[in-house]
C-alpha positions, 0 to 999 in steps of 0.5 A, a space after each residue: 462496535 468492531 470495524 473489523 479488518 481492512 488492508 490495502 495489497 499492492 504489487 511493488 518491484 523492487 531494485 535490490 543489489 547486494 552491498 558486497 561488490 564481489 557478489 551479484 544478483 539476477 535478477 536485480 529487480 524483484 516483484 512482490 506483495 506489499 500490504 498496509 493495514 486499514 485505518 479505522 473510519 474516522 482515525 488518522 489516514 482513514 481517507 488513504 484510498 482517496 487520497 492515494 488512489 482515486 478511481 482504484 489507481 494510484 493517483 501520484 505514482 512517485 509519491 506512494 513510490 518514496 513513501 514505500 521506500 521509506 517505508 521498506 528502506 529499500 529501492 523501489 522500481 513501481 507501487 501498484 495498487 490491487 485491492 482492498 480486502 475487509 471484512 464486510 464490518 469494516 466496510 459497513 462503519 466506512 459507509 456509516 462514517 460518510 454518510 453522517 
């Protein structure tokens, strides 16, 4: 049985400046979309929302923050989370993984 798809989509802004000293930017901080693939229910970080976004809001804003520092190898200003899209499979196997 397929699970369909799911990801996460986020509004990230980011400080960028260029390694040349000689060269500048304007501006410096960028905003734009950052999306995460959706475990599947059941699998290793299926429970993602709930432990990053309770209530639909980011739940430890510095720790989603370094993670997708870590992530995208670049500064991050603020990570904030919009939506989550899925097909209506992925949505139907979430409520059949919690309710067993």
């Amino acid at each position: 049985m397929s699970t369909g798809d799911a990801e996460y989509v986020f509004s990230v802004r980011l400080d960028i400046s260029p390694a040349d000293p000689e060269l500048r930017l304007e501006p410096t901080t960028v905003e734009t979309t950052l999306f995460r693939t959706a475990a599947d229910p059941g699998e290793t970080g299926w429970l993602f929302f709930r432990d990053n976004l309770w209530r639909g809001e980011v739940s430890d804003p510095d720790h989603l923050r370094e993670s997708a520092e870590d992530a995208l190898g670049l500064e991050v200003r603020s990570v904030e989370f919009r939506e989550l899209r899925a097909e209506a499979a992925y949505v139907d196997s979430q409520i059949h993984v919690t309710d067993a």
